[in-house]
PDB file of N, CA, C and O in Angstrom, chain B, residues numbered from 101:
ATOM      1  N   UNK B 101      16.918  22.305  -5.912  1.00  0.00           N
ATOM      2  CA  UNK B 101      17.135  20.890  -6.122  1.00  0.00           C
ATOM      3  C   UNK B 101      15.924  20.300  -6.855  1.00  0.00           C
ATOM      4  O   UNK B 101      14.859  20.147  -6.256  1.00  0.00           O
ATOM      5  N   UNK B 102      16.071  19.975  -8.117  1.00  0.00           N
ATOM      6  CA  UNK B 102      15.023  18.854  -8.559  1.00  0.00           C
ATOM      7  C   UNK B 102      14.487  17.860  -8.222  1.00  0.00           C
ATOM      8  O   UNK B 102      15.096  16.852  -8.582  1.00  0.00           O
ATOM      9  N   UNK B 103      13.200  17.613  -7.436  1.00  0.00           N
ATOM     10  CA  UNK B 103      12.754  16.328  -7.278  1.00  0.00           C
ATOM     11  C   UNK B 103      12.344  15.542  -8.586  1.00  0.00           C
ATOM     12  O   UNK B 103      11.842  16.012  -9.607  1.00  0.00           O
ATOM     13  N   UNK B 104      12.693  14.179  -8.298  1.00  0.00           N
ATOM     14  CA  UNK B 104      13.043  13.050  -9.362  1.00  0.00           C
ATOM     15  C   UNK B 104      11.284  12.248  -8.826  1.00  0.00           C
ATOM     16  O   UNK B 104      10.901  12.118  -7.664  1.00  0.00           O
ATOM     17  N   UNK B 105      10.472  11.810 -10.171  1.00  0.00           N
ATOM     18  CA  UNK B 105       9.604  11.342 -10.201  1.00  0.00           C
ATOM     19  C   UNK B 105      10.013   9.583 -10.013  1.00  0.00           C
ATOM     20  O   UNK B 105      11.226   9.375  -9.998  1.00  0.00           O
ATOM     21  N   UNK B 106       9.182   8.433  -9.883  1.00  0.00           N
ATOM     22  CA  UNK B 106       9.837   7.341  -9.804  1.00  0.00           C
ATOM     23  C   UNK B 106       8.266   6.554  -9.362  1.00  0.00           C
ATOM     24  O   UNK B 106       7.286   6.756  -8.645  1.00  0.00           O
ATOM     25  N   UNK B 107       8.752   5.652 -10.226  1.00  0.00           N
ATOM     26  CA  UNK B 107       7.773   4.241 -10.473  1.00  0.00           C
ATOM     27  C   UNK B 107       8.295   2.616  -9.669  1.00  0.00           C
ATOM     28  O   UNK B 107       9.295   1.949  -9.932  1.00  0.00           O
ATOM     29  N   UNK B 108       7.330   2.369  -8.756  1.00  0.00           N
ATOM     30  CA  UNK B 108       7.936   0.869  -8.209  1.00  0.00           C
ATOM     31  C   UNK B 108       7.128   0.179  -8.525  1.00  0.00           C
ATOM     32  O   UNK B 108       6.173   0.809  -8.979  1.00  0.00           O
ATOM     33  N   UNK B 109       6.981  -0.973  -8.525  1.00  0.00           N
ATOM     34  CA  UNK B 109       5.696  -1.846  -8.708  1.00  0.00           C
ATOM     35  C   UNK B 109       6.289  -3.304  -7.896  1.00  0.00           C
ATOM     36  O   UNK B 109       7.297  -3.908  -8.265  1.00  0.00           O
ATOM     37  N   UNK B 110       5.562  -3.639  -6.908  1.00  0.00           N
ATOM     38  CA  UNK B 110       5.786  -4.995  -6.184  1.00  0.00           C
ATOM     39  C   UNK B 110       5.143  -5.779  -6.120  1.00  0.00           C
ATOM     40  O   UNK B 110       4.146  -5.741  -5.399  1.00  0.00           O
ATOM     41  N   UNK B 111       5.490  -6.869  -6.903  1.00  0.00           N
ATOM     42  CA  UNK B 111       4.707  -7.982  -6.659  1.00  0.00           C
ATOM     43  C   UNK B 111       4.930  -9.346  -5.573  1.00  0.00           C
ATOM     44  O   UNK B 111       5.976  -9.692  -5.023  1.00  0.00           O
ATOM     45  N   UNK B 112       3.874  -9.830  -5.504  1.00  0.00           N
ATOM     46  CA  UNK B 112       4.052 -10.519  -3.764  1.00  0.00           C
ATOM     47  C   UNK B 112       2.932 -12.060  -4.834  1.00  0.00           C
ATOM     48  O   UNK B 112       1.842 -11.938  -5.395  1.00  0.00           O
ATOM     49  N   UNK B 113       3.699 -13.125  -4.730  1.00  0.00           N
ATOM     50  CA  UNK B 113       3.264 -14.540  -4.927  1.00  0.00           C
ATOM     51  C   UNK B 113       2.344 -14.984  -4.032  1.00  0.00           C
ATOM     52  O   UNK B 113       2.396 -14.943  -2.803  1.00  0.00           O
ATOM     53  N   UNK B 114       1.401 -15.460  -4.829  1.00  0.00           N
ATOM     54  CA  UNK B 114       0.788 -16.920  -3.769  1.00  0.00           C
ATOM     55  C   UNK B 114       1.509 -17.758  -3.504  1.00  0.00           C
ATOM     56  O   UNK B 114       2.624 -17.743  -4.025  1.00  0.00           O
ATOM     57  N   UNK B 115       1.176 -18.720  -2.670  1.00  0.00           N
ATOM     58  CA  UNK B 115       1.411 -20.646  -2.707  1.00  0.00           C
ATOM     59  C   UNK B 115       0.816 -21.038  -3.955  1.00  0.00           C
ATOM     60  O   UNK B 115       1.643 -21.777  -4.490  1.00  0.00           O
ATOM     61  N   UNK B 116      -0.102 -20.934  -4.627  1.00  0.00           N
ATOM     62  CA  UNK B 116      -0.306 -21.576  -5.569  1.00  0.00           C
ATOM     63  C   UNK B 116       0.092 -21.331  -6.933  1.00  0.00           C
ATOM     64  O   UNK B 116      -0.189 -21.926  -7.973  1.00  0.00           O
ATOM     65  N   UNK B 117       1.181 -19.796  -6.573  1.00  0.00           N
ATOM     66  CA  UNK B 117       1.161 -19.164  -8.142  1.00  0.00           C
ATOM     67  C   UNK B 117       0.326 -18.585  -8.724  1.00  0.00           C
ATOM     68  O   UNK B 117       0.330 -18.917  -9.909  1.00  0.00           O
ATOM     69  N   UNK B 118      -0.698 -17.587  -8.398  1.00  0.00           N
ATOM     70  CA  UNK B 118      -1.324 -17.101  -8.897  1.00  0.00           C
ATOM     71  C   UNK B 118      -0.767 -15.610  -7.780  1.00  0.00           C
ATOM     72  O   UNK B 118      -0.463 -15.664  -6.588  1.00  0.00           O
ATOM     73  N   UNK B 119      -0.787 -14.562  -8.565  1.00  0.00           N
ATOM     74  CA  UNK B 119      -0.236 -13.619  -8.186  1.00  0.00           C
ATOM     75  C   UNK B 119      -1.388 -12.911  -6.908  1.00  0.00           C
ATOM     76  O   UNK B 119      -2.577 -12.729  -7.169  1.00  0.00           O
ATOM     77  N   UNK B 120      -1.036 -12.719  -6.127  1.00  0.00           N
ATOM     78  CA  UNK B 120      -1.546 -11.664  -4.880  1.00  0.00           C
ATOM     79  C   UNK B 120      -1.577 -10.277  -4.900  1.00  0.00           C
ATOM     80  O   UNK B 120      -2.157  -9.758  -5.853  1.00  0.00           O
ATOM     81  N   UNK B 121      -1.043  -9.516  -3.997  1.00  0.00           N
ATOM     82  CA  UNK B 121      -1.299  -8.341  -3.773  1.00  0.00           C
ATOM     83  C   UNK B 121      -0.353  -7.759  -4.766  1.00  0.00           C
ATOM     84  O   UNK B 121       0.731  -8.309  -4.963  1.00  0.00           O
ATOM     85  N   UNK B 122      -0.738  -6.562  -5.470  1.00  0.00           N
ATOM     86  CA  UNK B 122       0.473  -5.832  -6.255  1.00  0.00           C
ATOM     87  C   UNK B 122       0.144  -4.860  -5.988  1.00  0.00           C
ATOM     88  O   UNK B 122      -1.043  -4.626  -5.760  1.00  0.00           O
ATOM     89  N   UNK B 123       1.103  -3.937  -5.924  1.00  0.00           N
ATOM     90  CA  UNK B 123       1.242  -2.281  -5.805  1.00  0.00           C
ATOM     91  C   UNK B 123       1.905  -1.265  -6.531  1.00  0.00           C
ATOM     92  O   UNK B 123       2.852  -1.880  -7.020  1.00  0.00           O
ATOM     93  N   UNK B 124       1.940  -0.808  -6.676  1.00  0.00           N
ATOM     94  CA  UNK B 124       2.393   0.213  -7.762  1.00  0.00           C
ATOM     95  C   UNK B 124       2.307   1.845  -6.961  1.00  0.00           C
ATOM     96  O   UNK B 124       1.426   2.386  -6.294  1.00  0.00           O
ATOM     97  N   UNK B 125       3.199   2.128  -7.251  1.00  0.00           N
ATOM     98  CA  UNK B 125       3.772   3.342  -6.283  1.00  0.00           C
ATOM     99  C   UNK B 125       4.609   4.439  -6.880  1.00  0.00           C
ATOM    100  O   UNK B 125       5.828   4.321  -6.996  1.00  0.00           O
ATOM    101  N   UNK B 126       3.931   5.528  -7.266  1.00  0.00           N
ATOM    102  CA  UNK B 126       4.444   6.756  -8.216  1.00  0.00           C
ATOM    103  C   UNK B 126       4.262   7.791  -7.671  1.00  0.00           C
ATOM    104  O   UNK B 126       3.089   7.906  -7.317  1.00  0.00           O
ATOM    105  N   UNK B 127       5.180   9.020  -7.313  1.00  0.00           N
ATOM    106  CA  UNK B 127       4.974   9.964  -6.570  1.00  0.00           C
ATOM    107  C   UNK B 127       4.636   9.964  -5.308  1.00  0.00           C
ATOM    108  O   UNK B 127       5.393   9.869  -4.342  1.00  0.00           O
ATOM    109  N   UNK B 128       3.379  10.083  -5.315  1.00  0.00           N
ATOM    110  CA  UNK B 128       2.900  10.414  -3.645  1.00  0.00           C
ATOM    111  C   UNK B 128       1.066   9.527  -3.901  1.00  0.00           C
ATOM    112  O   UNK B 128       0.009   9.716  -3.299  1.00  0.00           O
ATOM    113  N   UNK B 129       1.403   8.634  -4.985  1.00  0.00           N
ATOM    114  CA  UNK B 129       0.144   7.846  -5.221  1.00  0.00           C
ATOM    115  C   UNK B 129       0.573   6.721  -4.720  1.00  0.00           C
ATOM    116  O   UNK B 129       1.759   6.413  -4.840  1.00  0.00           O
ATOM    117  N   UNK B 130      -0.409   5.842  -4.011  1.00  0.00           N
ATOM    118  CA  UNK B 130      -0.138   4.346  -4.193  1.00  0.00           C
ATOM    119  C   UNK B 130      -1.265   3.690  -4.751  1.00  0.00           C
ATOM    120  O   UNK B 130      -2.338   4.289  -4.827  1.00  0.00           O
ATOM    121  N   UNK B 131      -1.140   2.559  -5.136  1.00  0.00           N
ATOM    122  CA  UNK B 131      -2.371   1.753  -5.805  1.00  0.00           C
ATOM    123  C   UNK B 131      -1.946   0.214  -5.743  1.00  0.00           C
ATOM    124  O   UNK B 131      -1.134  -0.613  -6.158  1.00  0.00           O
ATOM    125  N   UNK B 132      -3.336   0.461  -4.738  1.00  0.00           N
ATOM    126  CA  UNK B 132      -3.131  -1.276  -4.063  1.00  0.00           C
ATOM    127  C   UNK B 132      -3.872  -2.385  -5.063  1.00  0.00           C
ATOM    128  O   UNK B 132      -5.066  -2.230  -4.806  1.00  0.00           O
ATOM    129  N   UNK B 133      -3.783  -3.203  -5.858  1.00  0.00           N
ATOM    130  CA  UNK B 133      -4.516  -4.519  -6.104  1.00  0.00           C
ATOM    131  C   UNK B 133      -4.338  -5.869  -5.011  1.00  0.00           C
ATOM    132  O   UNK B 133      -3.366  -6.297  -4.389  1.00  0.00           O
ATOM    133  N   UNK B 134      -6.072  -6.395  -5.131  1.00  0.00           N
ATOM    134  CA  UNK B 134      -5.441  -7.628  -4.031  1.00  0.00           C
ATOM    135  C   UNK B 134      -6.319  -7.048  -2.626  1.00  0.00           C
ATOM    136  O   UNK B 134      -6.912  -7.770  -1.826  1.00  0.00           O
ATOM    137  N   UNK B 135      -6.271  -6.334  -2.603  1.00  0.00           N
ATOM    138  CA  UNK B 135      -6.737  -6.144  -0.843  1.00  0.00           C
ATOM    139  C   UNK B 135      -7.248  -6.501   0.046  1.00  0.00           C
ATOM    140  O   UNK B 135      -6.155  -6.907   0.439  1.00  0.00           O
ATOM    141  N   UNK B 136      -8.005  -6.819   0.953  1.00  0.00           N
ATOM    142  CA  UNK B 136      -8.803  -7.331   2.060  1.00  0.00           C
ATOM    143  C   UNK B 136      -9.114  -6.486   3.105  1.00  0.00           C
ATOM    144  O   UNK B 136      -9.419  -6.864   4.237  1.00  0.00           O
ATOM    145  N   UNK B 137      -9.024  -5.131   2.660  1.00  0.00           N
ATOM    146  CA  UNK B 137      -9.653  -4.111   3.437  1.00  0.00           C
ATOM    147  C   UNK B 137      -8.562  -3.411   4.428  1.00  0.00           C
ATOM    148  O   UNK B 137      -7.392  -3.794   4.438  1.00  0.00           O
ATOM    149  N   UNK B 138      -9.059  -2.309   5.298  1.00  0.00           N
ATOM    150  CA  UNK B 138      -8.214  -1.035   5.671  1.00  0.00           C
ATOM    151  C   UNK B 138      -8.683  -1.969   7.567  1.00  0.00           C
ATOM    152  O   UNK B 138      -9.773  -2.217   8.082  1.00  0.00           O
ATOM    153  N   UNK B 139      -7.363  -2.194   8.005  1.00  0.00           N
ATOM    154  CA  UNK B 139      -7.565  -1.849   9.164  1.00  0.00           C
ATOM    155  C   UNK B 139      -7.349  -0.868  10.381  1.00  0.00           C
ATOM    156  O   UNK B 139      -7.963  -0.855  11.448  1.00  0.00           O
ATOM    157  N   UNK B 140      -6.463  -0.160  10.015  1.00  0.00           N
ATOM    158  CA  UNK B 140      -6.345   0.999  10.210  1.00  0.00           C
ATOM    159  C   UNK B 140      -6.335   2.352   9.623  1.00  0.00           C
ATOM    160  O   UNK B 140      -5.614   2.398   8.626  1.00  0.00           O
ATOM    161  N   UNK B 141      -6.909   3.473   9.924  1.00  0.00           N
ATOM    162  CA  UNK B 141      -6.897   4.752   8.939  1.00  0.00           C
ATOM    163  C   UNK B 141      -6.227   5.972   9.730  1.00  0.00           C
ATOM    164  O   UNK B 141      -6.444   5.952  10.942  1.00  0.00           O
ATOM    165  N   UNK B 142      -5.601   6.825   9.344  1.00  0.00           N
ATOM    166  CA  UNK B 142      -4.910   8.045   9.916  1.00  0.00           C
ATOM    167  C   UNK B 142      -4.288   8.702   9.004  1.00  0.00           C
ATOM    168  O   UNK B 142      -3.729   8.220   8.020  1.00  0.00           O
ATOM    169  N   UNK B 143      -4.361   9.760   9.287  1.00  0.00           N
ATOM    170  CA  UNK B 143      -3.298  11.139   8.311  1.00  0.00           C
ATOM    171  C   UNK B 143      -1.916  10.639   8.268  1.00  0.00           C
ATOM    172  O   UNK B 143      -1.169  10.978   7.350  1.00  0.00           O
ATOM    173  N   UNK B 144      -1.426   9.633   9.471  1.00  0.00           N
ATOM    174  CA  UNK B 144       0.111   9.832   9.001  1.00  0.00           C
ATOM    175  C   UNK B 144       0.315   7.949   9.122  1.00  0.00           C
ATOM    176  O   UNK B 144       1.415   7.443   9.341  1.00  0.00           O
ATOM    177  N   UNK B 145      -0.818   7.223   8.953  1.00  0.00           N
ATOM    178  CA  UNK B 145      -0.664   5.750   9.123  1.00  0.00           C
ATOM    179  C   UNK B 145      -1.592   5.010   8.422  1.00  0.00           C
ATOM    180  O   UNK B 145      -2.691   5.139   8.962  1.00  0.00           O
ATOM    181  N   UNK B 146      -1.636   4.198   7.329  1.00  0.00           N
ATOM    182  CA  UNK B 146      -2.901   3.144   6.650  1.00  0.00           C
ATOM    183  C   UNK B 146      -2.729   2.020   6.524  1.00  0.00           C
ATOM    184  O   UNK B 146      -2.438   1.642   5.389  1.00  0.00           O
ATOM    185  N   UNK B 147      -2.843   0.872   7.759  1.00  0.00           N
ATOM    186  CA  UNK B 147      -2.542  -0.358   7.520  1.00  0.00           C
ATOM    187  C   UNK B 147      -3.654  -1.192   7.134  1.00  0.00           C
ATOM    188  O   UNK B 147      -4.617  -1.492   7.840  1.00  0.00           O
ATOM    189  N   UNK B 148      -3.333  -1.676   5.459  1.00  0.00           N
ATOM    190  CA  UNK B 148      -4.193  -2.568   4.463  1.00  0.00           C
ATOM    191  C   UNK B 148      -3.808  -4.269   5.402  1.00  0.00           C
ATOM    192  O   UNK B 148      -2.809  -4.576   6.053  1.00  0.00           O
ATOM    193  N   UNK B 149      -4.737  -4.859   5.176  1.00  0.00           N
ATOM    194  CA  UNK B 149      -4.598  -6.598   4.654  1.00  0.00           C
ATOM    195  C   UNK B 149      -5.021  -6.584   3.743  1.00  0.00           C
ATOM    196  O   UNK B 149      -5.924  -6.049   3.102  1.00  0.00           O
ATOM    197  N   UNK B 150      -3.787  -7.698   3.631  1.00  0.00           N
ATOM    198  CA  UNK B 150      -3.491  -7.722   1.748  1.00  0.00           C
ATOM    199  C   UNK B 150      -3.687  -9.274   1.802  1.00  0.00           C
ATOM    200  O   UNK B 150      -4.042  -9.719   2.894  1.00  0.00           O
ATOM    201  N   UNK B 151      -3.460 -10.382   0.515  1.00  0.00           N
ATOM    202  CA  UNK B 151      -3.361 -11.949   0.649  1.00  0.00           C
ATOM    203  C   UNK B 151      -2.381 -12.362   1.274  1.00  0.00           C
ATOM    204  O   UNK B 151      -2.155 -13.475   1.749  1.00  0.00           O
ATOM    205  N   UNK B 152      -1.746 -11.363   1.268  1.00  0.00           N
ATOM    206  CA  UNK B 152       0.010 -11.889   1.570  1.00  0.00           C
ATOM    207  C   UNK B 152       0.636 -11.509   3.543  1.00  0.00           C
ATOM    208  O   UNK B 152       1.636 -11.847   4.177  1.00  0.00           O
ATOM    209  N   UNK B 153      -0.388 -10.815   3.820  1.00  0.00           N
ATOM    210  CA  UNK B 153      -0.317 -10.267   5.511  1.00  0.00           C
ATOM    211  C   UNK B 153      -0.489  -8.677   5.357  1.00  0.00           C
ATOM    212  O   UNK B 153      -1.039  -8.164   4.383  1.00  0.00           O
ATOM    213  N   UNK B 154      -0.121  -8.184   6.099  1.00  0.00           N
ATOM    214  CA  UNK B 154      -0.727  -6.829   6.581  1.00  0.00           C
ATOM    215  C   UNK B 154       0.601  -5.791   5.564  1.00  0.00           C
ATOM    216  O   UNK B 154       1.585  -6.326   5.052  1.00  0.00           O
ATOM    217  N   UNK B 155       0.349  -4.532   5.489  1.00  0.00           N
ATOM    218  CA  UNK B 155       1.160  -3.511   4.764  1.00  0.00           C
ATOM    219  C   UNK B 155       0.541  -2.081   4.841  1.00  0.00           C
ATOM    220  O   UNK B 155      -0.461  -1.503   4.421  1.00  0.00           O
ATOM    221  N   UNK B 156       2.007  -1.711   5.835  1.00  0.00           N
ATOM    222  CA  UNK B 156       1.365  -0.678   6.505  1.00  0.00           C
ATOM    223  C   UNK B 156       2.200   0.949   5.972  1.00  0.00           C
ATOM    224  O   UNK B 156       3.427   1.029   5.916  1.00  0.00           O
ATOM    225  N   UNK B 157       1.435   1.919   5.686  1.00  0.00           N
ATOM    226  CA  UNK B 157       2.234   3.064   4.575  1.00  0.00           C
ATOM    227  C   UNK B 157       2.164   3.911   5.735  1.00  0.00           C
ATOM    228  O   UNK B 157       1.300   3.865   6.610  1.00  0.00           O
ATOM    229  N   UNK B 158       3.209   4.734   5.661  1.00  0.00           N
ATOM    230  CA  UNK B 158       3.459   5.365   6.517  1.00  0.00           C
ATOM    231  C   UNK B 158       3.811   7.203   5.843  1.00  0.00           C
ATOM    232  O   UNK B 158       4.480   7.450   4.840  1.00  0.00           O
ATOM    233  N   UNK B 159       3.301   7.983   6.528  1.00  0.00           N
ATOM    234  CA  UNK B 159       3.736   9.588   5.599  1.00  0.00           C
ATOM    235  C   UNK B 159       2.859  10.912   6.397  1.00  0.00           C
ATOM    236  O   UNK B 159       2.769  11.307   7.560  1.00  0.00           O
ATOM    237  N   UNK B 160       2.404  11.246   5.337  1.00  0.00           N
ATOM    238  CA  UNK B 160       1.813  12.686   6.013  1.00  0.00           C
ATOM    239  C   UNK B 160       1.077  12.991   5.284  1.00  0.00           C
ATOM    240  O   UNK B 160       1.441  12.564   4.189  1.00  0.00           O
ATOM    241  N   UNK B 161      -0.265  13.779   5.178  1.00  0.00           N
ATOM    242  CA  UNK B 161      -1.618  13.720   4.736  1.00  0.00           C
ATOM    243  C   UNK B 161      -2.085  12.820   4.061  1.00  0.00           C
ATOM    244  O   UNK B 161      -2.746  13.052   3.049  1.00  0.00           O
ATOM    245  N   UNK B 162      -1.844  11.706   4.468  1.00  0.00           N
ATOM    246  CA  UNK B 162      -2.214  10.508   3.937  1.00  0.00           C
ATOM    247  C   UNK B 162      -4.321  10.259   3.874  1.00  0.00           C
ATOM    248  O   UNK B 162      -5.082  10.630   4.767  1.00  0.00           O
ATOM    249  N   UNK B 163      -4.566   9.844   3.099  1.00  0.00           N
ATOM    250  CA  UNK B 163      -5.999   9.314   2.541  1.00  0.00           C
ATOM    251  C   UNK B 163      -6.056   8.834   1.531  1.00  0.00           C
ATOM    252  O   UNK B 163      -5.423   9.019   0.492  1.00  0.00           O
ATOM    253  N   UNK B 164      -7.343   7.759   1.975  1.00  0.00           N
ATOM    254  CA  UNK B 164      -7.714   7.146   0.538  1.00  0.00           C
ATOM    255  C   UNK B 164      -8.379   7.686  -0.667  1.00  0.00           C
ATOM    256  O   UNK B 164      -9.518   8.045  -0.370  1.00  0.00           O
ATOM    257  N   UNK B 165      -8.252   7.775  -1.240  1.00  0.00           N
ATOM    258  CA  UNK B 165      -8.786   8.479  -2.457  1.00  0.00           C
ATOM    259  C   UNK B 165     -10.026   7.492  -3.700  1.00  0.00           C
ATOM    260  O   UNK B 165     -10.900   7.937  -4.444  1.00  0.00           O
ATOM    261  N   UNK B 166      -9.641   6.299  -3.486  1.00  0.00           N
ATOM    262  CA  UNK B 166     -10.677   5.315  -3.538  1.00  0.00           C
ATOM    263  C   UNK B 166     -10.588   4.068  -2.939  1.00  0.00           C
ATOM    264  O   UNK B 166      -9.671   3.741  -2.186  1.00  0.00           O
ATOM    265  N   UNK B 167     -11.464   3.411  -3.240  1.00  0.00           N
ATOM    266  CA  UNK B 167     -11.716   2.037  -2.801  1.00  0.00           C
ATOM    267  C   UNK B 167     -12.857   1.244  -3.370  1.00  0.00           C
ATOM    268  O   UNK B 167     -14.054   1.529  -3.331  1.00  0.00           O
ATOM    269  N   UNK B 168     -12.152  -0.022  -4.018  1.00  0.00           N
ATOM    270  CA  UNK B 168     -13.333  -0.962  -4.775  1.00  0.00           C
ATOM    271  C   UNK B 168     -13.082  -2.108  -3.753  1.00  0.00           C
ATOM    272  O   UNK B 168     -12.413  -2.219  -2.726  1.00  0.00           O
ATOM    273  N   UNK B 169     -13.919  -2.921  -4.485  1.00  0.00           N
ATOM    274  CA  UNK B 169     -13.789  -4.418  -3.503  1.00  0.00           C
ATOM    275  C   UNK B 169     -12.512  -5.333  -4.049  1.00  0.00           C
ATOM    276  O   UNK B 169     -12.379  -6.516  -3.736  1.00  0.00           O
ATOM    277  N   UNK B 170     -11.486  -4.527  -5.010  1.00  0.00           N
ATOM    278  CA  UNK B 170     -10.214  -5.148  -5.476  1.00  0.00           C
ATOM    279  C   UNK B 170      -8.921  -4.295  -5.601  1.00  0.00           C
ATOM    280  O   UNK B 170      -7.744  -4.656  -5.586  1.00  0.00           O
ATOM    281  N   UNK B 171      -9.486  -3.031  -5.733  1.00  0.00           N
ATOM    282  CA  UNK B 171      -8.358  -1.685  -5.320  1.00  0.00           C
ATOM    283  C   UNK B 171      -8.593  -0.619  -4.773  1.00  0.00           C
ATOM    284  O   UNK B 171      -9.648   0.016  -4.791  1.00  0.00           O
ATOM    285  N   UNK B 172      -7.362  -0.309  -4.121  1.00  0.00           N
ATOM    286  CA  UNK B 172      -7.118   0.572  -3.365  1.00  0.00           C
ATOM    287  C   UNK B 172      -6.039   2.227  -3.704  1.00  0.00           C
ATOM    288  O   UNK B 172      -4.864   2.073  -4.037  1.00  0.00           O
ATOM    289  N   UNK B 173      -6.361   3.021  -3.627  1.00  0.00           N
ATOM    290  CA  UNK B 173      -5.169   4.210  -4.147  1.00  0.00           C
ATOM    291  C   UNK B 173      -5.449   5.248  -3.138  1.00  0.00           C
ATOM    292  O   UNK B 173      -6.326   6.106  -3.245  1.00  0.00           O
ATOM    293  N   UNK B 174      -4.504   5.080  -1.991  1.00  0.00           N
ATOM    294  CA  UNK B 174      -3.848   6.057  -1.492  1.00  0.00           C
ATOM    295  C   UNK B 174      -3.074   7.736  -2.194  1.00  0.00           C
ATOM    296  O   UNK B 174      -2.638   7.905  -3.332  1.00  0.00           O
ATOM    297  N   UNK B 175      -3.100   8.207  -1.666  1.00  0.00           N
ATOM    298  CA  UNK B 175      -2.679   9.893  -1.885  1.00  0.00           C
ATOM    299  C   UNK B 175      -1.932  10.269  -0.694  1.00  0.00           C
ATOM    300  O   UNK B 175      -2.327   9.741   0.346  1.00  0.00           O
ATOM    301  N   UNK B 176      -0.669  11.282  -0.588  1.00  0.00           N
ATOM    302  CA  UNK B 176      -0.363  11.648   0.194  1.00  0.00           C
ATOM    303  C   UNK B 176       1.559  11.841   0.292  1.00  0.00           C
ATOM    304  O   UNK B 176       2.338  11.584  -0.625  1.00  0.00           O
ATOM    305  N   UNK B 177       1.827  12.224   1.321  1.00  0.00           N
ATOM    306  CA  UNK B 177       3.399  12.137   1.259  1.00  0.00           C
ATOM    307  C   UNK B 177       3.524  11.113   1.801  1.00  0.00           C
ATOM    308  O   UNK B 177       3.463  10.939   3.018  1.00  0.00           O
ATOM    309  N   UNK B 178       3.785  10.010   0.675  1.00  0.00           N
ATOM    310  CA  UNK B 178       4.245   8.630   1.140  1.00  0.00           C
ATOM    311  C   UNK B 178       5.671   8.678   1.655  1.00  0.00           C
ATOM    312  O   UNK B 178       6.417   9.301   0.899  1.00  0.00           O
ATOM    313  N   UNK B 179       6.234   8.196   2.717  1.00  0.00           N
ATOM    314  CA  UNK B 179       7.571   8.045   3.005  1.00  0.00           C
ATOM    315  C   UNK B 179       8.385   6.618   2.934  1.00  0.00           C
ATOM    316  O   UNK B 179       9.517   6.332   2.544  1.00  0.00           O
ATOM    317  N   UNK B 180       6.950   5.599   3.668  1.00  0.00           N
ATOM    318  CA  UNK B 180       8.057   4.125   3.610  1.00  0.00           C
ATOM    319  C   UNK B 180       6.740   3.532   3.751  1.00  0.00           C
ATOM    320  O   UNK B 180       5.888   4.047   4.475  1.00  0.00           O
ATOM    321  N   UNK B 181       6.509   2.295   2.978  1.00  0.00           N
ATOM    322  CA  UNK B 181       5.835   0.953   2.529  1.00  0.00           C
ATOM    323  C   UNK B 181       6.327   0.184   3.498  1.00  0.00           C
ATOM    324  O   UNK B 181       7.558   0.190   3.536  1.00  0.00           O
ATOM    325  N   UNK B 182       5.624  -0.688   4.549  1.00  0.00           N
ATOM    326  CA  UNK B 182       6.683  -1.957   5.556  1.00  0.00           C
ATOM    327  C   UNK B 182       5.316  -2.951   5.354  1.00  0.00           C
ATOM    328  O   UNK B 182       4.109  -2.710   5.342  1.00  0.00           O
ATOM    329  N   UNK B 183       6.031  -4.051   5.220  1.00  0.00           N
ATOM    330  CA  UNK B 183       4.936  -5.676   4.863  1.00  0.00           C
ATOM    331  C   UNK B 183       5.478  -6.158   6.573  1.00  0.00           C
ATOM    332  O   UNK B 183       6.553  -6.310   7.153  1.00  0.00           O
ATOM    333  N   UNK B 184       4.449  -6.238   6.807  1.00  0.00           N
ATOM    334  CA  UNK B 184       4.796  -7.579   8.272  1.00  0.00           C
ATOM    335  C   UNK B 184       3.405  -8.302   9.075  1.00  0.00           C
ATOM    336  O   UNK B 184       2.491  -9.024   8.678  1.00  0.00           O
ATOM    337  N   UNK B 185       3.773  -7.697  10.414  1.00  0.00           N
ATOM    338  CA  UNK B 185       2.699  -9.050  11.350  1.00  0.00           C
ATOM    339  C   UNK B 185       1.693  -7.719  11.579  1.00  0.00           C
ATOM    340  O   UNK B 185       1.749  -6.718  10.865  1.00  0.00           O
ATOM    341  N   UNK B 186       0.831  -7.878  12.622  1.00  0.00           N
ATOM    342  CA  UNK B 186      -0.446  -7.267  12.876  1.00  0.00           C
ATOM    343  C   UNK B 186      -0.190  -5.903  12.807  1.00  0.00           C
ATOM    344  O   UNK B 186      -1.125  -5.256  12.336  1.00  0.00           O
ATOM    345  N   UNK B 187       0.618  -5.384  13.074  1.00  0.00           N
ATOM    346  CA  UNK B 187       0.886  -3.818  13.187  1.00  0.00           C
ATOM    347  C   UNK B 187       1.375  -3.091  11.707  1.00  0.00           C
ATOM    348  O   UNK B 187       1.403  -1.872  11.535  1.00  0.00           O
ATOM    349  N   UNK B 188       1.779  -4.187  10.612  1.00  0.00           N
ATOM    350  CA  UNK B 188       2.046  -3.822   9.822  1.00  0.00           C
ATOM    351  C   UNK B 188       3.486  -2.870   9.446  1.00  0.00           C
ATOM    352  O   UNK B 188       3.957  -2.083   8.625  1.00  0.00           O
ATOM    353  N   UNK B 189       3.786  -3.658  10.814  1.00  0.00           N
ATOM    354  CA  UNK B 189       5.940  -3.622  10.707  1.00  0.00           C
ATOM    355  C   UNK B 189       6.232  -4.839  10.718  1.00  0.00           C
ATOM    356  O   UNK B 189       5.465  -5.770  10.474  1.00  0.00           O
ATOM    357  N   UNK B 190       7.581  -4.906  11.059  1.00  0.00           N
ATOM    358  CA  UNK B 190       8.270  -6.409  10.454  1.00  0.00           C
ATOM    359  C   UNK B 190       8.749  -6.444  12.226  1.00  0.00           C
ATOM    360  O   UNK B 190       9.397  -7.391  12.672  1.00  0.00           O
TER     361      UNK B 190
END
């Protein structure tokens, strides 16, 4: 069976209109703009605050691979992206 490569990119608004957190998500990369740092870290869990509330990636050998004071790029078998409240579910 061929695995199929695939590009998302999400963007998340301010209140004021000026754009917030964006992500971009290809393969088994993610790349966070926007961030406000890692509050949680684990092989199979990385919940960011972002401008917009918490976003939490969920997979398997998950790590960061960098980190500036404006982006972020995850590595790993990403499975599911969830935006929500402190835990970084909905």
């Amino acid at each position: 069976m061929k695995k199929h490569r695939f590009k998302t990119e999400l963007i998340s608004p301010l209140s004021d209109g000026a754009f917030g957190t964006r992500l971009s998500l290809t393969g088994n990369t993610l790349l966070m703009e926007n961030h406000r740092g890692i509050t949680e870290l684990g092989s199979e869990r990385i919940v960011i605050s972002g401008s917009d509330g918490n976003l939490c990636v969920w997979g398997e050998g998950l790590r960061v691979e960098a980190m500036t004071e404006h982006q972020l790029l995850i590595r790993g078998k990403i499975q599911s992206v969830d935006f929500g409240g402190e835990n970084g579910s909905k």
